[in-house]
DRENPAFI-231114 format. One record per residue: residue number from 1; x, y, z of N, C-alpha, C in turn. Coordinates in steps of 0.001 Angstrom, whole numbers, m for minus. Atoms other than C-alpha are relative to their C-alpha. Layout:
// DRENPAFI-231114
  pos      npx      npy      npz     capx     capy     capz      cpx      cpy      cpz
  NUM        X        Y        Z        X        Y        Z        X        Y        Z
...
END
This chain:
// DRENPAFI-231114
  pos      npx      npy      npz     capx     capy     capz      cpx      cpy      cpz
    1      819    m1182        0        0        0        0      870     1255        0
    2     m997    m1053     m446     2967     2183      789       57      598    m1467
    3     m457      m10     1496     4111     1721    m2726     m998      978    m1011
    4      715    m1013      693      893     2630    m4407     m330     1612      428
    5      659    m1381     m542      310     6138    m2284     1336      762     m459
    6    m1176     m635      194     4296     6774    m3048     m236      400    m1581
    7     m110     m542     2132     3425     6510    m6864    m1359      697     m393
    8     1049    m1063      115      245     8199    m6390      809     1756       69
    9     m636    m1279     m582     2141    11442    m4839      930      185    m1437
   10    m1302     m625     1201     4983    11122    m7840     m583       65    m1363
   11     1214     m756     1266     2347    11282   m10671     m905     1047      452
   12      618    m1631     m474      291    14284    m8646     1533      772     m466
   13     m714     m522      320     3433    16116    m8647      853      m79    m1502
   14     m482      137     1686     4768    14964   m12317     m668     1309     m721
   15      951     m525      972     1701    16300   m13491     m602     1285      358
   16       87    m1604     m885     1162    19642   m11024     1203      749     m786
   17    m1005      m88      350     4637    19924   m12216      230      777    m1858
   18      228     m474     1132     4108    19852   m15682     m877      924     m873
   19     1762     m962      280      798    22084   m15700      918     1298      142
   20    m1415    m1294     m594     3507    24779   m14211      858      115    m1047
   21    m1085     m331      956     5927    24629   m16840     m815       88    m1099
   22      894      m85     1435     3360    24181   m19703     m352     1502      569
   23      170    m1567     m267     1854    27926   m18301     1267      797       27
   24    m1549     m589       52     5234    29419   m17739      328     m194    m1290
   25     m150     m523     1655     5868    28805   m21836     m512      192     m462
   26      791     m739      790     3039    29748   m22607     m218     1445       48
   27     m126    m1550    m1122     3219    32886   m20218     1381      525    m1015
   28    m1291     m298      621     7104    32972   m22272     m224      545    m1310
   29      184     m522     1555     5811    32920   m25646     m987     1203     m487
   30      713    m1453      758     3059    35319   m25132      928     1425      310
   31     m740    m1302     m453     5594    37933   m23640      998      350    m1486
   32     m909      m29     1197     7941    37160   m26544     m786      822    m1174
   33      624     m885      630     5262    37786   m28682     m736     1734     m180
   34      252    m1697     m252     4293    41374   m27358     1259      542       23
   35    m1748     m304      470     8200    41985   m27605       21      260     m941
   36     m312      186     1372     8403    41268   m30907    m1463      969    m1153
   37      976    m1297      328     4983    43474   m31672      227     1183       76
   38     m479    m1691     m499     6334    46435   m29806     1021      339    m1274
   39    m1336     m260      783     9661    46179   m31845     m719      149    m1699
   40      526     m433     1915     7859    46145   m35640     m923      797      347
   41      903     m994     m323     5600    48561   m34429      850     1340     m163
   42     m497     m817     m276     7941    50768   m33407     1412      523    m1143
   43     m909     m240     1610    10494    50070   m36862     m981      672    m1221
   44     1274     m378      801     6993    50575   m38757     m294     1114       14
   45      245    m1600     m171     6560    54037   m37347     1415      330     m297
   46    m1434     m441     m129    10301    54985   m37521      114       73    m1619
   47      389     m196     1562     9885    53924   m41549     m743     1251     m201
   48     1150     m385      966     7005    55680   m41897      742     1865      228
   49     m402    m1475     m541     8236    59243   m40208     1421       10     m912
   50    m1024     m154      950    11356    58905   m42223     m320     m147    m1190
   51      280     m500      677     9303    58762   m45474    m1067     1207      191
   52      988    m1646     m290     6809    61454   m44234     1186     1337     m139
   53    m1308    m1210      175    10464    63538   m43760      695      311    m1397
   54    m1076       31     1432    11776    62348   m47292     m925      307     m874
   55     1047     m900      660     8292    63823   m48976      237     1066       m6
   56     m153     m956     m662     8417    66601   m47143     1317      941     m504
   57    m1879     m594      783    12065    67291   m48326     m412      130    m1363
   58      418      340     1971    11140    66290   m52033     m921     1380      m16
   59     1036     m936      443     8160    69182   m51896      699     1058      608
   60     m550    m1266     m486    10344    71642   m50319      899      671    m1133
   61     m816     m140      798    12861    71438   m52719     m389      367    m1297
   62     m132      123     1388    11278    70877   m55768    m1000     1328     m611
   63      886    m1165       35     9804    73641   m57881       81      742    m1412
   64      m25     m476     1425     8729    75156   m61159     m240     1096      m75
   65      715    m1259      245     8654    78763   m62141      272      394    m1643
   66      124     m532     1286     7711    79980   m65221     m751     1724      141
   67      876    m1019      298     7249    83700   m66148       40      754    m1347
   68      437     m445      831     6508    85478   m69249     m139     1364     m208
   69      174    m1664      394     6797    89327   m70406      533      208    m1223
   70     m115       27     2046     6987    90853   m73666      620     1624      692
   71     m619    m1075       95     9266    93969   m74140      658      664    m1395
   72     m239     m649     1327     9360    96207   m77126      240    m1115    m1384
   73     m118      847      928     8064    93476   m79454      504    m1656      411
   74    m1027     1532       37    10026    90576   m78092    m1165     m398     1277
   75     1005      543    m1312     8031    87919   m75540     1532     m784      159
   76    m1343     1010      350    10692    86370   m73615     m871     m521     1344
   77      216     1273     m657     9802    83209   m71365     1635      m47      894
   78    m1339      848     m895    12437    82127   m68240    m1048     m885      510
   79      284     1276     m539    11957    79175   m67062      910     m540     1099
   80     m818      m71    m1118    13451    77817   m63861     m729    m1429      672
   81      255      932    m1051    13260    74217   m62561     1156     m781      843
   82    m1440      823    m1031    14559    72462   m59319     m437     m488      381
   83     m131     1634     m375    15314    69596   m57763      790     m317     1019
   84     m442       64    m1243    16465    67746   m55363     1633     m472     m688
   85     m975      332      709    19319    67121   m58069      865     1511     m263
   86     m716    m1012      371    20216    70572   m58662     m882     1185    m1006
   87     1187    m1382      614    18420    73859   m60590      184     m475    m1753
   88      m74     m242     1364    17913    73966   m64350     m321     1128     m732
   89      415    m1024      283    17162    77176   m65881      182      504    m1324
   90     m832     m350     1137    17085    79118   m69197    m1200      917     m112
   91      641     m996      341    15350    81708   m70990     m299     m373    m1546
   92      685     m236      841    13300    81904   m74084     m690     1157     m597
   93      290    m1577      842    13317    84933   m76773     m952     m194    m1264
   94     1092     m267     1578    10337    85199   m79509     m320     1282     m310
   95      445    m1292      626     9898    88122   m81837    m1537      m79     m529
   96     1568     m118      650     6045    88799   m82328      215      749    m1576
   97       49     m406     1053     5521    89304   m85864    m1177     1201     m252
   98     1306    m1563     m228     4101    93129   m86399     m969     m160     m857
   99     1737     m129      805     1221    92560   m89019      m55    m1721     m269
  100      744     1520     m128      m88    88979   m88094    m1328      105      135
  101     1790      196       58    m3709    88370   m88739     m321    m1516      m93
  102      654     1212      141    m5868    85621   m88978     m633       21     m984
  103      651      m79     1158    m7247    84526   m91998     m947    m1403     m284
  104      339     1452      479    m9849    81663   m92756      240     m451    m1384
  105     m905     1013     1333    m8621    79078   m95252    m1642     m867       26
  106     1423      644        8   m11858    77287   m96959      814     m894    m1010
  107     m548     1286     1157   m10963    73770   m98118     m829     m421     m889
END
């Protein structure tokens, strides 16, 4: 009788035993897992604010101007674009032609 109450007691405890360590990795893996949430969470925002900054840069930088005036006959056009590469710029001279009309053409 001894025998069976001794191997009663060492299967209670086997199995108390093992109920304890089965919770404890499960308790392990969910912590791991909220670890490992926090951390791509927190690379995910860190991405994202570093392209929100590299937009942000791009529209600061970049930029088109065009303007247009005419002076004693001549129309002259500058033009002026930039980048996050560097400026481009130039100018554009047209002579208005002094007796231009419109004429309909009948095909």
């Amino acid at each position: 009788m001894t025998g069976w109450i001794l191997l009663q007691d060492t299967v209670c405890v086997v199995v108390i035993s093992s109920i304890i360590l089965l919770k404890l990795y499960i308790l392990f893996v969910a912590l791991l897992n909220l670890v490992l949430y926090i951390i791509s969470f927190i690379y995910s925002l860190t991405v994202f604010i570093a392209f929100q900054r590299s937009i942000k840069r791009n529209q600061n930088n970049a930029g088109a101007n065009i303007e247009t005036y005419s002076t004693n006959g001549t129309v002259n056009t500058t033009a002026s674009i930039s980048g996050q590469n560097g400026e481009l710029s130039g100018e554009i001279f047209a002579r208005e032609a002094p007796d231009t009309e419109l004429r309909e053409v009948e095909a």
